[in-house]
KOLNU-850778 format. One line per 5 residues: for each residue x, y, z of N, C-alpha, C. Coordinates in nm, 3 decimals. Layout:
<atoms>
X,Y,Z,X,Y,Z,X,Y,Z  ...
</atoms>
This chain:
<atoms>
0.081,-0.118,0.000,0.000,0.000,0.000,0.087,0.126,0.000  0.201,0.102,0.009,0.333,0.188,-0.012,0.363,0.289,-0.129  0.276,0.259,-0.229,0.251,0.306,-0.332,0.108,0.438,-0.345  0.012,0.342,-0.320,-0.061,0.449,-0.299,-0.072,0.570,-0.206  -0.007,0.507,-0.070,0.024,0.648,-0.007,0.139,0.742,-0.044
0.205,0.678,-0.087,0.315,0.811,-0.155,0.264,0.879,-0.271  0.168,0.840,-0.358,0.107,0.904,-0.458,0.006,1.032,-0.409  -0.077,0.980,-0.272,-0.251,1.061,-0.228,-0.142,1.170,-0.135  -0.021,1.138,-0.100,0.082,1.224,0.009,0.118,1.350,-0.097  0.167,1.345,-0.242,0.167,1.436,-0.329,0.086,1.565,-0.314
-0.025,1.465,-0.312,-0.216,1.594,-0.338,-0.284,1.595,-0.200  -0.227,1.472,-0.097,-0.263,1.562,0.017,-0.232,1.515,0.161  -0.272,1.588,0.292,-0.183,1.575,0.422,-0.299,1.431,0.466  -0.443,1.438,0.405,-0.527,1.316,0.458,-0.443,1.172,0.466  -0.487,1.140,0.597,-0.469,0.978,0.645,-0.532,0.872,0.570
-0.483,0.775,0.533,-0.550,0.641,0.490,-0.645,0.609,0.595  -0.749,0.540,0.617,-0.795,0.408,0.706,-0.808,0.276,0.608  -0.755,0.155,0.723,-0.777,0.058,0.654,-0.942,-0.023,0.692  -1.051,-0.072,0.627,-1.110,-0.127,0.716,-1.091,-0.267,0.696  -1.089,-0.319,0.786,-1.052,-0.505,0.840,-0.849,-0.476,0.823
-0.814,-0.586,0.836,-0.718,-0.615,0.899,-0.608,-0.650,0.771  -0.514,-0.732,0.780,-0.464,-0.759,0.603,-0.416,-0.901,0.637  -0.540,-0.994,0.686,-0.528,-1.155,0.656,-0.532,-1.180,0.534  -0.418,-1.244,0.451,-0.477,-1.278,0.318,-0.563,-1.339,0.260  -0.645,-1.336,0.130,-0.749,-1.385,0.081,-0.877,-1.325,0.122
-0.852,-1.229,0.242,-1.023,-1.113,0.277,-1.013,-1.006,0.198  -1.087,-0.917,0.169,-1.156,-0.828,0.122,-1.149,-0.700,0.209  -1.037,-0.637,0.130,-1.025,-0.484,0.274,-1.040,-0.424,0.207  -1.064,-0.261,0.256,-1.064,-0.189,0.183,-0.986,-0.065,0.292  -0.942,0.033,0.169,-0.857,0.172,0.187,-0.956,0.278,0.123
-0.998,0.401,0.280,-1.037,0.470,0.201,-0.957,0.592,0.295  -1.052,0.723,0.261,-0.929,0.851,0.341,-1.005,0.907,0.482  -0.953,0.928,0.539,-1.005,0.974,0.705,-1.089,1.118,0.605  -1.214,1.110,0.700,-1.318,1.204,0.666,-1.385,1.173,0.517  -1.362,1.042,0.440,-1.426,1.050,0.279,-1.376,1.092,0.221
-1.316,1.196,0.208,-1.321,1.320,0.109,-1.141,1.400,0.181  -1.095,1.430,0.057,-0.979,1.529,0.040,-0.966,1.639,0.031  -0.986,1.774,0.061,-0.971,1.931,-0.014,-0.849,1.907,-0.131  -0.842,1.926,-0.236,-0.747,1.952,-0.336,-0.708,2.134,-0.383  -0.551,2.145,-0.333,-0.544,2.253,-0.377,-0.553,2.300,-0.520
-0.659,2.339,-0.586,-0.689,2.412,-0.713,-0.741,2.545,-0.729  -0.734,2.588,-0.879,-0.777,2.756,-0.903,-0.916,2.721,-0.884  -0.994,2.549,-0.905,-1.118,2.556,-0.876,-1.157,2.533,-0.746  -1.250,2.638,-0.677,-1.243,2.639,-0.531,-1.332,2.490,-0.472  -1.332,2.437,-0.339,-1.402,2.335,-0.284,-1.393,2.238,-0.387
-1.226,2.190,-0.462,-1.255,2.053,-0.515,-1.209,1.983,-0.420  -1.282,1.824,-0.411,-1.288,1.732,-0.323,-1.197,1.640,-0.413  -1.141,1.536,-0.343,-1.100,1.399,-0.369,-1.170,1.277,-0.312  -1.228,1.207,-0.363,-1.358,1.046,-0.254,-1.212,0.965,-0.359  -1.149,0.883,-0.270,-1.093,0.774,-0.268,-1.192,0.627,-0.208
-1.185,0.557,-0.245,-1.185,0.375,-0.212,-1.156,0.277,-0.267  -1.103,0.226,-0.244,-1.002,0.108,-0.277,-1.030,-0.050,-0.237  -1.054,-0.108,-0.291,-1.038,-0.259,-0.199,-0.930,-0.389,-0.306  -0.931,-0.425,-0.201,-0.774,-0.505,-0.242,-0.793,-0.644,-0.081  -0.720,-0.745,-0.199,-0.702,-0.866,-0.102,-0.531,-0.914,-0.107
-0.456,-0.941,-0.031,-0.349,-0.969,-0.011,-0.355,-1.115,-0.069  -0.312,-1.151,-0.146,-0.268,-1.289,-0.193,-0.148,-1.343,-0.210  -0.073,-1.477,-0.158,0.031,-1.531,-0.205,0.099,-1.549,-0.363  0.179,-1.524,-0.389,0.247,-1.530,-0.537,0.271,-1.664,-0.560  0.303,-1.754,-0.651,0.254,-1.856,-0.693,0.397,-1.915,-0.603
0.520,-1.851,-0.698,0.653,-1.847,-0.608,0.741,-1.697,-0.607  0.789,-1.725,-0.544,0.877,-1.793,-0.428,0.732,-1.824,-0.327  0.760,-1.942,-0.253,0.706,-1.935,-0.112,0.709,-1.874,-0.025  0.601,-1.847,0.042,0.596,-1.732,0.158,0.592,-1.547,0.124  0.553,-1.574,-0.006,0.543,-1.411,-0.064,0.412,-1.365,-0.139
0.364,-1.230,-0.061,0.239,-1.182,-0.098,0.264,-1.124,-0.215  0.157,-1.048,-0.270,0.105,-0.909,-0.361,0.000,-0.857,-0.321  -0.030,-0.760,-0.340,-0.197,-0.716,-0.360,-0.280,-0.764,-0.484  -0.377,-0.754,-0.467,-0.472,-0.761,-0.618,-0.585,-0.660,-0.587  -0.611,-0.599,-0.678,-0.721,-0.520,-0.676,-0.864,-0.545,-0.641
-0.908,-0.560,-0.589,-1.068,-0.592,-0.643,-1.202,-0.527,-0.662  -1.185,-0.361,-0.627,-1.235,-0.253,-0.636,-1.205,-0.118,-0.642  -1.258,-0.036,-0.719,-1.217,0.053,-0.654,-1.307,0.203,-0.696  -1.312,0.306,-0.644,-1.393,0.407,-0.698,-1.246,0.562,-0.621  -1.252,0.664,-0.740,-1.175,0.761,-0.746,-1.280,0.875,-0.817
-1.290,0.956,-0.747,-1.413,1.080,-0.790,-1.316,1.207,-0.787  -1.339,1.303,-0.848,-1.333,1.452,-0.799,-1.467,1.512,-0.755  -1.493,1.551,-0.659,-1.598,1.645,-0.638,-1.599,1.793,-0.627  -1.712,1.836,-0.654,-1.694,1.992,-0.630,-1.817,2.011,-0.527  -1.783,2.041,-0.408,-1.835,2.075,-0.300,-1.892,1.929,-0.280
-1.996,1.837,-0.216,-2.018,1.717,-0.229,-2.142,1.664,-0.364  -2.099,1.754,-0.462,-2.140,1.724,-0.579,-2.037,1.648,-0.689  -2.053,1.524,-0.758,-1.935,1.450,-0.757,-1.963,1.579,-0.940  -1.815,1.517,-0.985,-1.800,1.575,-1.126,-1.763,1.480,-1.200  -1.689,1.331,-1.171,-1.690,1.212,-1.210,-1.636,1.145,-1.140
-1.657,1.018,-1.188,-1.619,0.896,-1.079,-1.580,0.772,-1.195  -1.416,0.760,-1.167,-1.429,0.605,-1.273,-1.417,0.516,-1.151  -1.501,0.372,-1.145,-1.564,0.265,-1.077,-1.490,0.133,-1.111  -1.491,0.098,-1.053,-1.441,-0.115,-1.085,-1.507,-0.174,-0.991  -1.594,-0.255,-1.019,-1.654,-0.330,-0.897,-1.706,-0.465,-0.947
-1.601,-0.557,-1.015,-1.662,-0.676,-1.051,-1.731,-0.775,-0.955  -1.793,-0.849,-1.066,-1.943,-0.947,-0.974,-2.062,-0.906,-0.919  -2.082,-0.720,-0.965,-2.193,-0.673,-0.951,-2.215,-0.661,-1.093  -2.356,-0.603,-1.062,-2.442,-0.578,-1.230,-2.359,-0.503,-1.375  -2.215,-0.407,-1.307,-2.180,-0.335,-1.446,-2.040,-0.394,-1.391
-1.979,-0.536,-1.479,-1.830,-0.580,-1.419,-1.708,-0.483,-1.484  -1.704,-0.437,-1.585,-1.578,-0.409,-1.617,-1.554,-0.279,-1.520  -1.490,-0.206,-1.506,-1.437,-0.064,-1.531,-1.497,0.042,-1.628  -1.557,0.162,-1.560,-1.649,0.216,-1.630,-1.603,0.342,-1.562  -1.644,0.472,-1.604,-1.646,0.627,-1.599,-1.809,0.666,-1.564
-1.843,0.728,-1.468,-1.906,0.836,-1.430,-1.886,0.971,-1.480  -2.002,1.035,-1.530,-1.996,1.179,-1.596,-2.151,1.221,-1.529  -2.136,1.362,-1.466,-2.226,1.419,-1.411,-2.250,1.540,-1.502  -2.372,1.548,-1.553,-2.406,1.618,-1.671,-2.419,1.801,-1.578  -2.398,1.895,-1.599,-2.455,1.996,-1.589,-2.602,2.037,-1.598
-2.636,1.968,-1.700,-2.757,2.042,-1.769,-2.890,1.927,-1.697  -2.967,2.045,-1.604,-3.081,1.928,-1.508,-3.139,1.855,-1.573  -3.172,1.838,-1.699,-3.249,1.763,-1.793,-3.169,1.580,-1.817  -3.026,1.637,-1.782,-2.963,1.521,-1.848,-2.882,1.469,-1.723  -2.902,1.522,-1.614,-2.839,1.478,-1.485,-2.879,1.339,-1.431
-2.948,1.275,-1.477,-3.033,1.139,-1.408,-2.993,1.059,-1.509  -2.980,1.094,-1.651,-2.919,1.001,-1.720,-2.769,0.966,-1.747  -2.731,1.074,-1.703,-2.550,1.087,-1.693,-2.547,0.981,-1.598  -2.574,1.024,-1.455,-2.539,0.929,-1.372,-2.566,0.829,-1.360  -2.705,0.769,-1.426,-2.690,0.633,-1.376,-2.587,0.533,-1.577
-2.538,0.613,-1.595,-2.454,0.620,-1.711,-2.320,0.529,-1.659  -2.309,0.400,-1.750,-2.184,0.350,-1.708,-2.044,0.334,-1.818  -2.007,0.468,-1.869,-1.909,0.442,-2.011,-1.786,0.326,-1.982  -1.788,0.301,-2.051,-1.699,0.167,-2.001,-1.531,0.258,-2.045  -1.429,0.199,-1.960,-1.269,0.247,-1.980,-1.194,0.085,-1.934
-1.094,0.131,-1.962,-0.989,0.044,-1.887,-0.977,0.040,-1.744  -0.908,-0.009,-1.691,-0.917,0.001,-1.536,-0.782,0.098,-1.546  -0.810,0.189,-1.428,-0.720,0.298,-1.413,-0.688,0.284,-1.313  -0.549,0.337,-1.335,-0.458,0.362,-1.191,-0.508,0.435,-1.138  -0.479,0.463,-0.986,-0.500,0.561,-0.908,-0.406,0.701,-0.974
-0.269,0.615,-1.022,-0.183,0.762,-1.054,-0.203,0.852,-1.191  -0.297,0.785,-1.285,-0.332,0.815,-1.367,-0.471,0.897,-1.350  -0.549,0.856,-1.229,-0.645,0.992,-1.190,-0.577,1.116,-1.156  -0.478,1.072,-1.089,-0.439,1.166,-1.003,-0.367,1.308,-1.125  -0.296,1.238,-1.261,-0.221,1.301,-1.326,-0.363,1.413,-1.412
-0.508,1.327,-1.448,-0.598,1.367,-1.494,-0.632,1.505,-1.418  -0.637,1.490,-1.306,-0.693,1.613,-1.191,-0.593,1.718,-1.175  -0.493,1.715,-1.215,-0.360,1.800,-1.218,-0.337,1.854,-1.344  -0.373,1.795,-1.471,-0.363,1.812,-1.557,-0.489,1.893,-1.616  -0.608,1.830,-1.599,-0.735,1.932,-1.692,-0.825,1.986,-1.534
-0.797,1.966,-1.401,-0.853,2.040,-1.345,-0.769,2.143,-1.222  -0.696,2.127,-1.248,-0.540,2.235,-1.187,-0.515,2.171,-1.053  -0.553,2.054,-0.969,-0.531,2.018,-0.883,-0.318,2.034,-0.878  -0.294,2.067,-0.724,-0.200,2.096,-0.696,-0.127,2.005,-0.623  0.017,1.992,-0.625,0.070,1.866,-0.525,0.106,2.021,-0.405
0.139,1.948,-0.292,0.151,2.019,-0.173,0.293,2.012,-0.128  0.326,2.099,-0.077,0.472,2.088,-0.003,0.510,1.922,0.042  0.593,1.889,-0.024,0.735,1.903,-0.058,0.742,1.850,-0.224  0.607,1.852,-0.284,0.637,1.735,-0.367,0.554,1.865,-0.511  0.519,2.016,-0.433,0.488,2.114,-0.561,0.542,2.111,-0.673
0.670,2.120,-0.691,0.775,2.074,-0.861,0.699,2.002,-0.927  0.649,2.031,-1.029,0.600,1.898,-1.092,0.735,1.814,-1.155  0.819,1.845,-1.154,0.910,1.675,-1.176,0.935,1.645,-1.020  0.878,1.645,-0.924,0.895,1.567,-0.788,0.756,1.508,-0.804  0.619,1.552,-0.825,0.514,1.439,-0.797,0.500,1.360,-0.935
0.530,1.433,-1.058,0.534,1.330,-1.149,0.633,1.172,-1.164  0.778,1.211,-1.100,0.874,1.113,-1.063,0.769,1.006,-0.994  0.753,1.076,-0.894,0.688,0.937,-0.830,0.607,0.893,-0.851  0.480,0.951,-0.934,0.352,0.903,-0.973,0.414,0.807,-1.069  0.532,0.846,-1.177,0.590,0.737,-1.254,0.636,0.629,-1.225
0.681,0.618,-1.106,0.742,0.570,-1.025,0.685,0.428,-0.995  0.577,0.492,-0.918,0.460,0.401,-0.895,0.394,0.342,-0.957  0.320,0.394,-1.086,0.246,0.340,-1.148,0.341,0.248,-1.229  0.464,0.213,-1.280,0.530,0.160,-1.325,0.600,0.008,-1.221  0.537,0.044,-1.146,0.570,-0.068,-1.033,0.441,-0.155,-1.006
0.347,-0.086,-1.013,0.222,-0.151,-1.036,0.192,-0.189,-1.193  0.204,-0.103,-1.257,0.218,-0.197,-1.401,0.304,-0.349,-1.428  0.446,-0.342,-1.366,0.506,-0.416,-1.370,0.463,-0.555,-1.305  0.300,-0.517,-1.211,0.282,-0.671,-1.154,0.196,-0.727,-1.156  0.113,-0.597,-1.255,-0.030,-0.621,-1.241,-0.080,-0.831,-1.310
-0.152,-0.850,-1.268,-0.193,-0.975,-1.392,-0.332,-0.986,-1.449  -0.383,-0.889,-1.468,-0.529,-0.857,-1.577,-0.489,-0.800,-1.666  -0.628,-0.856,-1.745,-0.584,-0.811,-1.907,-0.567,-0.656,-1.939  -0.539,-0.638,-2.028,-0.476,-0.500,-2.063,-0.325,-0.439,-2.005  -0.252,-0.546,-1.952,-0.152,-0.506,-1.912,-0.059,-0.418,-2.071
-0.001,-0.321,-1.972,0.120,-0.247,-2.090,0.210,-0.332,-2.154  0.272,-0.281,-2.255,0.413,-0.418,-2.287,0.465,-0.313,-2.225  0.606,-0.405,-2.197,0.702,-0.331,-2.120,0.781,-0.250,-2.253  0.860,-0.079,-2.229,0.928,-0.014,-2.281,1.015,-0.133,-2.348  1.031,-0.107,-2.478,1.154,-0.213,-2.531,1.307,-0.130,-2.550
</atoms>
């Protein structure tokens, strides 16, 4: 989980909680003390809703060695506790793949946006994170403001999680 907290530490001072414990093969989940993040941006009251769930599993080999695996997850920006999107993963319910949330502006089309499931790839956390920095001015925070200090590590990371992931759509590796 070493990963994701050095990435959410970039964009912000919020604490992880874990809920349940990290016996392998259960179903935990990571979300952020209070729900919700303030993100420093030019747009005022943007929020961050993190949740995560992940099961610790043994690697085939060596013996005696974990990984994580994913098995959920939801990453929103909000503006004030009005979400502005949300991409979702929640297989073995009604919509399995990985899908995008879009919250329409316009009241006419707000009920159909949301219950709207566009389908995507499954996304990194660091690849939201680069999205919200990139088209909505979200800011990294002391010590990591430079953007070649939070991009390093967002690369960092997500390249370490690429490197182990085992679902489809994995990257080829740089040749």
């Amino acid at each position: 989980m070493n990963p994701l907290r050095d990435v959410m530490n970039c964009f912000t001072n919020r604490a992880f909680l874990v809920r349940s414990g990290v016996e392998p093969g259960i179903n935990q989940t990571l979300f952020l003390r209070n729900e919700v993040a303030p993100l420093a941006s030019p747009i005022p009251d943007l929020r961050l809703y993190f949740n995560f769930q992940y099961q610790v599993v043994p690697y085939e080999s060596p013996r005696d060695s974990y990984r994580v695996t994913t098995t959920g997850y939801i990453y929103a920006l909000q503006l004030g506790d009005k979400e502005l999107f949300a991409y979702h993963y929640h297989p073995g319910s009604r919509v399995d793949g990985a899908h995008l949330h879009l919250y329409a502006p316009a009241a006419h089309l707000a009920e159909r946006f949301r219950k709207a499931h566009f389908p995507t790839k499954r996304i990194a956390f660091e690849e939201f994170m680069v999205l919200a920095a990139e088209e909505f001015g979200v800011q990294a925070i002391v010590p990591y403001e430079r953007e070649n200090v939070w991009r390093g590590i967002l690369a960092g990371t997500q390249k370490r999680f690429e490197d182990h992931q085992t679902w489809s759509g994995r990257r080829k590796p740089d040749a």
